[in-house]
mmCIF entry with sequence, helices, sheets and N, C-alpha, C, O atoms, coordinates in Angstrom:
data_MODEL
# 
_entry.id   MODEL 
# 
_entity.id                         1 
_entity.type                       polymer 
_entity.pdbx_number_of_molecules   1 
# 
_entity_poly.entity_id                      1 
_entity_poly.type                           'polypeptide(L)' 
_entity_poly.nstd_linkage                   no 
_entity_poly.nstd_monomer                   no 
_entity_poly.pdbx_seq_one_letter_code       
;(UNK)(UNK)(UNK)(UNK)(UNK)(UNK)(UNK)(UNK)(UNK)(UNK)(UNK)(UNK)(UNK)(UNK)(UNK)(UNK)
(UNK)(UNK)(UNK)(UNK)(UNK)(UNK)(UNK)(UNK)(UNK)(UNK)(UNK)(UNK)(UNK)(UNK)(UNK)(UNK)
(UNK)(UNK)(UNK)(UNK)(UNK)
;
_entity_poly.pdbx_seq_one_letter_code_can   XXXXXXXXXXXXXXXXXXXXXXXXXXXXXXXXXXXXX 
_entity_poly.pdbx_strand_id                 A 
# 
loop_
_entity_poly_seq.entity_id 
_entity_poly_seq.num 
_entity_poly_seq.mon_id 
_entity_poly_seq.hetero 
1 1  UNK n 
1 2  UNK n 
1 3  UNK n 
1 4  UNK n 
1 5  UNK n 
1 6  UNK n 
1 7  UNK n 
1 8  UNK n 
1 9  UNK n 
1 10 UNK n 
1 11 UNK n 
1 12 UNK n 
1 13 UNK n 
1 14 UNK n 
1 15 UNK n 
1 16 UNK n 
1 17 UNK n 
1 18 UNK n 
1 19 UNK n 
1 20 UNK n 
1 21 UNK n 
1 22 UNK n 
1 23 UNK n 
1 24 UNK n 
1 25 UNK n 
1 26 UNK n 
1 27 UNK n 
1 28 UNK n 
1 29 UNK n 
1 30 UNK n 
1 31 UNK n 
1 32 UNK n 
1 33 UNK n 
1 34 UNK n 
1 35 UNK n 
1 36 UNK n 
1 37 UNK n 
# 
_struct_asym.id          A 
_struct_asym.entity_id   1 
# 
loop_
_struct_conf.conf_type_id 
_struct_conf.id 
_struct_conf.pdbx_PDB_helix_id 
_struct_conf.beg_label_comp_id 
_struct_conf.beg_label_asym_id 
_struct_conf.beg_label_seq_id 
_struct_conf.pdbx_beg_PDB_ins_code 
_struct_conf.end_label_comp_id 
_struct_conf.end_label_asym_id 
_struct_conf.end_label_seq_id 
_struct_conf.pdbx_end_PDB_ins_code 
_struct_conf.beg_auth_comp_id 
_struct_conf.beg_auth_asym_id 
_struct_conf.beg_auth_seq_id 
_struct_conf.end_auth_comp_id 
_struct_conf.end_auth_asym_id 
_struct_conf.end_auth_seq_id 
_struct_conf.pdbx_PDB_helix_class 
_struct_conf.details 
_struct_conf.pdbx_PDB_helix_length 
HELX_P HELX_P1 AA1 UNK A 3  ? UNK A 6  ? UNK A 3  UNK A 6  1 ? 4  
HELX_P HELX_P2 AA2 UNK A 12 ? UNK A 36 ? UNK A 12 UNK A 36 1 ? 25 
# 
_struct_conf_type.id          HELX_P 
_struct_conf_type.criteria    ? 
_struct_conf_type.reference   ? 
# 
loop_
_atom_site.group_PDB 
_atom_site.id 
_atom_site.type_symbol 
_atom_site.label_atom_id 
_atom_site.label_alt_id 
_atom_site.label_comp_id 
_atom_site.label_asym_id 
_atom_site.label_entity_id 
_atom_site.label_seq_id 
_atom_site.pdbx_PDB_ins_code 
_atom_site.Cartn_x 
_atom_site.Cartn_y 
_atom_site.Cartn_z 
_atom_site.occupancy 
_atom_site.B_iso_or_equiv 
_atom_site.pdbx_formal_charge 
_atom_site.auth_seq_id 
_atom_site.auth_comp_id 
_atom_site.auth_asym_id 
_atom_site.auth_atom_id 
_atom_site.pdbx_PDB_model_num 
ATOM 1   N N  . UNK A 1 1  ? 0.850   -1.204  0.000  1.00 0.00 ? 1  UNK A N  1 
ATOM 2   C CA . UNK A 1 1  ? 0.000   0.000   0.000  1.00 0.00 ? 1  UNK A CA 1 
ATOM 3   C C  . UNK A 1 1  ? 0.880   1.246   0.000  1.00 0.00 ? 1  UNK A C  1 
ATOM 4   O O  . UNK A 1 1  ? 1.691   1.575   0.865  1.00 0.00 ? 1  UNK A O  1 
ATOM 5   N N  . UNK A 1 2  ? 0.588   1.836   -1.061 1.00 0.00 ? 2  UNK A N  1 
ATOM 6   C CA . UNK A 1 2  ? 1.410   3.254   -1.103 1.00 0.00 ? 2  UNK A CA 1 
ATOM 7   C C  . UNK A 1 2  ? 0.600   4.295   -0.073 1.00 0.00 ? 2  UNK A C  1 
ATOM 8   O O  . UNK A 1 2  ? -0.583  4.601   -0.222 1.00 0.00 ? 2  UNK A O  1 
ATOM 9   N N  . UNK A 1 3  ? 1.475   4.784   1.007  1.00 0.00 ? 3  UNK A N  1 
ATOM 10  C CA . UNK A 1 3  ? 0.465   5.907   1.749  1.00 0.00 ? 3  UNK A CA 1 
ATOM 11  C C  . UNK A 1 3  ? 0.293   7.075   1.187  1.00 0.00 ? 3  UNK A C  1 
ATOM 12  O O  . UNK A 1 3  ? -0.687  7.755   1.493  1.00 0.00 ? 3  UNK A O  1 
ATOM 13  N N  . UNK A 1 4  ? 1.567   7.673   -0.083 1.00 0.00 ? 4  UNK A N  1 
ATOM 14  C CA . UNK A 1 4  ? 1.526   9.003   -0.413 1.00 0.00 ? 4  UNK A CA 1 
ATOM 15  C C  . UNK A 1 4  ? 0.871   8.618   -1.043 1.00 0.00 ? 4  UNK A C  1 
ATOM 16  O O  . UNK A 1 4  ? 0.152   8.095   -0.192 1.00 0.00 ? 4  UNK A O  1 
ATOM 17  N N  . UNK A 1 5  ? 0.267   8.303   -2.241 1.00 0.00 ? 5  UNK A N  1 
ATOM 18  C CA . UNK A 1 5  ? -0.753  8.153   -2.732 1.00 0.00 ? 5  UNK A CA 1 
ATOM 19  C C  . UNK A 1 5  ? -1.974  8.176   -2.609 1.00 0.00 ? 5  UNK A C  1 
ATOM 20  O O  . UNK A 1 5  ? -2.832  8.638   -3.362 1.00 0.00 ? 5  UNK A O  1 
ATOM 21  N N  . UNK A 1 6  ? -2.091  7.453   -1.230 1.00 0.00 ? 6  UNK A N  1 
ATOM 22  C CA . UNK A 1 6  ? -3.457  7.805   -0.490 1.00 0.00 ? 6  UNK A CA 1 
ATOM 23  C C  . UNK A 1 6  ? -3.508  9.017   0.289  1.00 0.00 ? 6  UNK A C  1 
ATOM 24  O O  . UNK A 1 6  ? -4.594  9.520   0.576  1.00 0.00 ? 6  UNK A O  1 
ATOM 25  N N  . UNK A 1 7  ? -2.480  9.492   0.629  1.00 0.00 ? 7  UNK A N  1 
ATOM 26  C CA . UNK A 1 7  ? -2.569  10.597  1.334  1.00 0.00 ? 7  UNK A CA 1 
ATOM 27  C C  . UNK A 1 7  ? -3.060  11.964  0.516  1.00 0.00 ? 7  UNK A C  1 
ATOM 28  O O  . UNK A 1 7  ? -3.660  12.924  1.001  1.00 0.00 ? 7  UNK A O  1 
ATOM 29  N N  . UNK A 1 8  ? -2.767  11.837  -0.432 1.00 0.00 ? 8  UNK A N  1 
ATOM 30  C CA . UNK A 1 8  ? -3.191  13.252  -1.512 1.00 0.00 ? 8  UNK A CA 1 
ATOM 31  C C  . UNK A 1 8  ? -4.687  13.403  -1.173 1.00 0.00 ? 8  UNK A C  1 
ATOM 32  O O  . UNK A 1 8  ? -5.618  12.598  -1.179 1.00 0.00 ? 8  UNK A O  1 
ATOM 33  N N  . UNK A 1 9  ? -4.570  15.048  -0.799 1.00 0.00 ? 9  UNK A N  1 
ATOM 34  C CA . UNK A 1 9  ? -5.754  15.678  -0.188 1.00 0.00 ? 9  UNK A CA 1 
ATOM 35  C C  . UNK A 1 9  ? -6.688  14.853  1.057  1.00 0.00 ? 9  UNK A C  1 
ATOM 36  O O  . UNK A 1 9  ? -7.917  14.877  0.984  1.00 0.00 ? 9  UNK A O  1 
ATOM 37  N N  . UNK A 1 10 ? -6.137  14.288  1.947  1.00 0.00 ? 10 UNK A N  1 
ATOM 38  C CA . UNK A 1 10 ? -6.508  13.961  2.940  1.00 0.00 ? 10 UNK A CA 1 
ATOM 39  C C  . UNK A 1 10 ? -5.731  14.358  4.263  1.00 0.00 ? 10 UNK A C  1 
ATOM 40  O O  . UNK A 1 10 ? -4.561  14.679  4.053  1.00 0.00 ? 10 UNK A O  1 
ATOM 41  N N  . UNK A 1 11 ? -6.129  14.399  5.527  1.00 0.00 ? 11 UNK A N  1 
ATOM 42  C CA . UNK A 1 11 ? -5.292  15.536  6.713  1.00 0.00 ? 11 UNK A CA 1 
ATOM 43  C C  . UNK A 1 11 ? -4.780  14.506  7.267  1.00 0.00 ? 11 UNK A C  1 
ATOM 44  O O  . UNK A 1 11 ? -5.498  13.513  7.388  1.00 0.00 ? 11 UNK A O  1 
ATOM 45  N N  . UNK A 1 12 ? -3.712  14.481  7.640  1.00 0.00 ? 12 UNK A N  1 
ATOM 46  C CA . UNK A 1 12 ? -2.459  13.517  8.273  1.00 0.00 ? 12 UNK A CA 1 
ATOM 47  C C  . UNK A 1 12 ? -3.355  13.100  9.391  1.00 0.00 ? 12 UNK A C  1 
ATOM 48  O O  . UNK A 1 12 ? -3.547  11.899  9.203  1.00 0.00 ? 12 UNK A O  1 
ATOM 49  N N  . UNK A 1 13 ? -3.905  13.422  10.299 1.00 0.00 ? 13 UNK A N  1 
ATOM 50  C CA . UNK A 1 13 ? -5.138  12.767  11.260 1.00 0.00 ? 13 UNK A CA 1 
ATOM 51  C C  . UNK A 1 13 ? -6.142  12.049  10.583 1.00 0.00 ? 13 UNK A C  1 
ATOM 52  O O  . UNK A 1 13 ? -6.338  10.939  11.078 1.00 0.00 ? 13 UNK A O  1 
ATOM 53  N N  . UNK A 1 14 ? -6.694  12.269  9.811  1.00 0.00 ? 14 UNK A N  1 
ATOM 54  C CA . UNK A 1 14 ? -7.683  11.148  8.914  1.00 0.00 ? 14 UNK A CA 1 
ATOM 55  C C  . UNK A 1 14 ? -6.891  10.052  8.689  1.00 0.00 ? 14 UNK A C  1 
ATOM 56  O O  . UNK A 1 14 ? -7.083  9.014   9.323  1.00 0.00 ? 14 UNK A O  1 
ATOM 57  N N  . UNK A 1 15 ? -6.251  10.126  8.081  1.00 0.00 ? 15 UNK A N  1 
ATOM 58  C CA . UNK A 1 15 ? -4.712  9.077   7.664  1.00 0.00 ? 15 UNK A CA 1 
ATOM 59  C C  . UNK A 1 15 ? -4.550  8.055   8.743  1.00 0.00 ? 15 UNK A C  1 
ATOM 60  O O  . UNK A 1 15 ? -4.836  6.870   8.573  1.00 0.00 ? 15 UNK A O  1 
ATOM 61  N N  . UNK A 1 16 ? -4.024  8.612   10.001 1.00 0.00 ? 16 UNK A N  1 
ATOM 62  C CA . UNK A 1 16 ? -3.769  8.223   11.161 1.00 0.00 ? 16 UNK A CA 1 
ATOM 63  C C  . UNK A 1 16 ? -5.382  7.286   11.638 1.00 0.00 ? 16 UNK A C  1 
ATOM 64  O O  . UNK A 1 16 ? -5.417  6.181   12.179 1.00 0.00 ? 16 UNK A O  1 
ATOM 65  N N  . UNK A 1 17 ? -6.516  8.096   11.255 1.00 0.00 ? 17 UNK A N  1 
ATOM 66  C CA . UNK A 1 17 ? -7.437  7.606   12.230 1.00 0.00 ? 17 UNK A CA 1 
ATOM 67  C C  . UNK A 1 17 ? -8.232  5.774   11.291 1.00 0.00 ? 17 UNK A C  1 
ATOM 68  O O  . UNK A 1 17 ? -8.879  4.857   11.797 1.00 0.00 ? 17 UNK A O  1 
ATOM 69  N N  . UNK A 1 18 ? -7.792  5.967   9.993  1.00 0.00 ? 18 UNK A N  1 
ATOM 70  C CA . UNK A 1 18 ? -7.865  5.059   8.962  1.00 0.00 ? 18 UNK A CA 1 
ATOM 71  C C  . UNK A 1 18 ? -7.480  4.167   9.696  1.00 0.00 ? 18 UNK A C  1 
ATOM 72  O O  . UNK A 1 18 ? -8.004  3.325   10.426 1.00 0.00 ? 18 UNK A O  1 
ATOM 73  N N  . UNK A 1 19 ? -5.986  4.611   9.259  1.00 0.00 ? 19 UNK A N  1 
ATOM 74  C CA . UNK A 1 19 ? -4.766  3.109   9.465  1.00 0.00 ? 19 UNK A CA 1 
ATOM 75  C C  . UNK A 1 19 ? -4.923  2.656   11.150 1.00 0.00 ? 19 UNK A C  1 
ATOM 76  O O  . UNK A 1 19 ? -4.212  1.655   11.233 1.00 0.00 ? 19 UNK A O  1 
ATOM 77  N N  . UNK A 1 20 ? -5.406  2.873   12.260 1.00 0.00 ? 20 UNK A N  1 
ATOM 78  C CA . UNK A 1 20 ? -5.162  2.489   13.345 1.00 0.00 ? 20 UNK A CA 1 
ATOM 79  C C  . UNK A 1 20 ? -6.916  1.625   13.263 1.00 0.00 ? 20 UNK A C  1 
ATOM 80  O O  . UNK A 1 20 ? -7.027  0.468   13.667 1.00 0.00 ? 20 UNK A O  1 
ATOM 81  N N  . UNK A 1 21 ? -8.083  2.370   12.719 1.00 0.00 ? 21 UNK A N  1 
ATOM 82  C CA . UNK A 1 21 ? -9.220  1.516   12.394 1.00 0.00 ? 21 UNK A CA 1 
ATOM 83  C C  . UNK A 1 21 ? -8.471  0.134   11.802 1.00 0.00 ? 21 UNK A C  1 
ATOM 84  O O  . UNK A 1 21 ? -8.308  -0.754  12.638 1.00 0.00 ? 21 UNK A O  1 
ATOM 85  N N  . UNK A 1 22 ? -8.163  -0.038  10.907 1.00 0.00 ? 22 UNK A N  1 
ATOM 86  C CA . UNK A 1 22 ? -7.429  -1.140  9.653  1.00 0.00 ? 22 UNK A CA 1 
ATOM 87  C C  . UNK A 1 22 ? -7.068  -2.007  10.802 1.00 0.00 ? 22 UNK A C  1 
ATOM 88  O O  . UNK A 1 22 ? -7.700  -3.042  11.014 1.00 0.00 ? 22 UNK A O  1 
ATOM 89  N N  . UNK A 1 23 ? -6.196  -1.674  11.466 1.00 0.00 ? 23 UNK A N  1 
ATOM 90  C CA . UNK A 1 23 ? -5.064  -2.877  12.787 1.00 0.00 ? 23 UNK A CA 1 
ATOM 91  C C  . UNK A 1 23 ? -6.216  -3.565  13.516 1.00 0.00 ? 23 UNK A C  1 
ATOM 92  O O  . UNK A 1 23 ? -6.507  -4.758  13.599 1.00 0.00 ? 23 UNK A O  1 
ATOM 93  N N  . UNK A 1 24 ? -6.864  -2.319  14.090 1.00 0.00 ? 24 UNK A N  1 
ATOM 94  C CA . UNK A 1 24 ? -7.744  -2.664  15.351 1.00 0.00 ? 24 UNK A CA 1 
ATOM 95  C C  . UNK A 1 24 ? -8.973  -3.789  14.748 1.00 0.00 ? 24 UNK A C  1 
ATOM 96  O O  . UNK A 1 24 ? -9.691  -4.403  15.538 1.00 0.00 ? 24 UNK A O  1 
ATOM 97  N N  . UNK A 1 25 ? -9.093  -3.957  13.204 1.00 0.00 ? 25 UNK A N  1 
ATOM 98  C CA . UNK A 1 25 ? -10.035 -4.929  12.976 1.00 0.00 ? 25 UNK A CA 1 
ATOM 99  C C  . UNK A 1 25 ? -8.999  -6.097  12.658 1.00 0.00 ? 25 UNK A C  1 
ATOM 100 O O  . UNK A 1 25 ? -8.996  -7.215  13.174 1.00 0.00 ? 25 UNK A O  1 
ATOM 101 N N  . UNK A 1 26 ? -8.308  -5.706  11.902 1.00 0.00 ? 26 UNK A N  1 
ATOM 102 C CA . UNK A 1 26 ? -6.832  -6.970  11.904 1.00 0.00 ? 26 UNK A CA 1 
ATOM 103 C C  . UNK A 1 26 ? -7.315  -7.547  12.873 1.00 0.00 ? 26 UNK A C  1 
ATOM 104 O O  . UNK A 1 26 ? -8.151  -8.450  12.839 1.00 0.00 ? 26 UNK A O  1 
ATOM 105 N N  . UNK A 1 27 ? -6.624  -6.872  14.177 1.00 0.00 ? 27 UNK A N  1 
ATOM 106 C CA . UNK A 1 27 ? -6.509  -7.219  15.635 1.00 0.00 ? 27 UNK A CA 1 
ATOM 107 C C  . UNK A 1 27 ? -7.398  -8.357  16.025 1.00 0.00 ? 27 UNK A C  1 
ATOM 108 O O  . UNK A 1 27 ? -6.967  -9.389  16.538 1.00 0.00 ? 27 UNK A O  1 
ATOM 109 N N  . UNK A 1 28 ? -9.134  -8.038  15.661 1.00 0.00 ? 28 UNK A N  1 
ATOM 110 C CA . UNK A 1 28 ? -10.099 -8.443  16.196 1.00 0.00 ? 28 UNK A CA 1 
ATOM 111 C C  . UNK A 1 28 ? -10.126 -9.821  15.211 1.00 0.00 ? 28 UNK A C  1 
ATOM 112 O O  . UNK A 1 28 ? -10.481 -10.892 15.702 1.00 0.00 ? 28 UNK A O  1 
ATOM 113 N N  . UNK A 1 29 ? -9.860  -9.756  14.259 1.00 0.00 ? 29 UNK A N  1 
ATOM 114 C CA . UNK A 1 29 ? -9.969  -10.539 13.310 1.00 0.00 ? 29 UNK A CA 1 
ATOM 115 C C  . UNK A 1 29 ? -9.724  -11.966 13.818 1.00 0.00 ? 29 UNK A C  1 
ATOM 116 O O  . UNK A 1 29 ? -10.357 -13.018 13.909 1.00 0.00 ? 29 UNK A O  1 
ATOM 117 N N  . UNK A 1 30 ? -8.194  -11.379 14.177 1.00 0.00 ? 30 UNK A N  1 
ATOM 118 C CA . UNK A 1 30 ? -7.072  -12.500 14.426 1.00 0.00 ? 30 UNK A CA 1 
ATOM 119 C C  . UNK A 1 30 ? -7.300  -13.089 15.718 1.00 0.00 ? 30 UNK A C  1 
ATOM 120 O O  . UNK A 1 30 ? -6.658  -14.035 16.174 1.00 0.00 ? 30 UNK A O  1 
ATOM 121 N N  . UNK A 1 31 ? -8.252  -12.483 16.289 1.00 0.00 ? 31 UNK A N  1 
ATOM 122 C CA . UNK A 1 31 ? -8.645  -12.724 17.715 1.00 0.00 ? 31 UNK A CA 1 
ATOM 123 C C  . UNK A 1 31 ? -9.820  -13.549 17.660 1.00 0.00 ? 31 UNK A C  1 
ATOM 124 O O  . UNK A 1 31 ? -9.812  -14.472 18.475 1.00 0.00 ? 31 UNK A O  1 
ATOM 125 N N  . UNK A 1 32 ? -10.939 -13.455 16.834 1.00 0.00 ? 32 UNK A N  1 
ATOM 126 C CA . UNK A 1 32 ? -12.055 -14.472 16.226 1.00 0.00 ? 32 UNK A CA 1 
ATOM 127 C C  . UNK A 1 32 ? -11.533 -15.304 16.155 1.00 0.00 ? 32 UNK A C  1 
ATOM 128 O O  . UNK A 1 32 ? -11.754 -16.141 17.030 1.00 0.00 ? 32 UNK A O  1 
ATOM 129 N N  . UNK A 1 33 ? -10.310 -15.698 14.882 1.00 0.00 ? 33 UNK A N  1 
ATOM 130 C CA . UNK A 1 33 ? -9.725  -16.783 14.397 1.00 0.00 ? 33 UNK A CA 1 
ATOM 131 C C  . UNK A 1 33 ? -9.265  -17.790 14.868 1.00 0.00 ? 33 UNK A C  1 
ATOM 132 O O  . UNK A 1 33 ? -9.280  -18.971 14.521 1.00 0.00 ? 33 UNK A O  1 
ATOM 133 N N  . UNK A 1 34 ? -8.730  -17.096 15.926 1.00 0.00 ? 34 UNK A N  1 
ATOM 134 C CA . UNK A 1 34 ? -7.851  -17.575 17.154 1.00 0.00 ? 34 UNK A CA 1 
ATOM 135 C C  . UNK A 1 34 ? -8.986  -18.629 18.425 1.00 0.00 ? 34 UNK A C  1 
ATOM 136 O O  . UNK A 1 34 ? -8.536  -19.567 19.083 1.00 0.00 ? 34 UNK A O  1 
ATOM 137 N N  . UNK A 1 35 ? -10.297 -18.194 18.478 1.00 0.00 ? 35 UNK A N  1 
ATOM 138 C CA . UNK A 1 35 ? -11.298 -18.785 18.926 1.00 0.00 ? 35 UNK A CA 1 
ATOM 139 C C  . UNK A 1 35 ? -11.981 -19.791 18.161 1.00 0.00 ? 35 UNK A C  1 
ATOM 140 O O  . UNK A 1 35 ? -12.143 -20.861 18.749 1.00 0.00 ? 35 UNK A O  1 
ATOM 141 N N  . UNK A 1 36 ? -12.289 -19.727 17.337 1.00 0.00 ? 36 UNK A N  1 
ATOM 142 C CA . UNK A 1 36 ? -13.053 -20.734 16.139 1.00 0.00 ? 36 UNK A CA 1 
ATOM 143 C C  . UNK A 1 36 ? -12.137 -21.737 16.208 1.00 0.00 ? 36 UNK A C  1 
ATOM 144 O O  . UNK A 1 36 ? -12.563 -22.891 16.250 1.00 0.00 ? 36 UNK A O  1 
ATOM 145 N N  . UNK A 1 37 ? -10.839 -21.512 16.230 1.00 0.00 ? 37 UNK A N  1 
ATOM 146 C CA . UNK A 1 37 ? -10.017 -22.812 15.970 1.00 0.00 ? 37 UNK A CA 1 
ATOM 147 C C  . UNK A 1 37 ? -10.238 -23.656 16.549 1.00 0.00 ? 37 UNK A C  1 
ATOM 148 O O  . UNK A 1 37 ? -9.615  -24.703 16.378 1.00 0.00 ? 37 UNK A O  1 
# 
């Protein structure tokens, strides 16, 4: 994933508030997965 790319015309806090959403479902994801097994 290119970030400058995504970053064009968006505020370095949006950016930030994206990419830490993105992990935190990773996170949860891997945490489901981790149960089902």
């Amino acid at each position: 994933v290119d970030l400058t790319a995504e970053s064009e015309g968006k505020a370095p806090l949006q950016i930030a508030r994206e990419h830490g959403r993105t992990q935190i479902f990773a996170l949860l994801r891997s945490k489901l997965a981790a149960m089902n097994s």
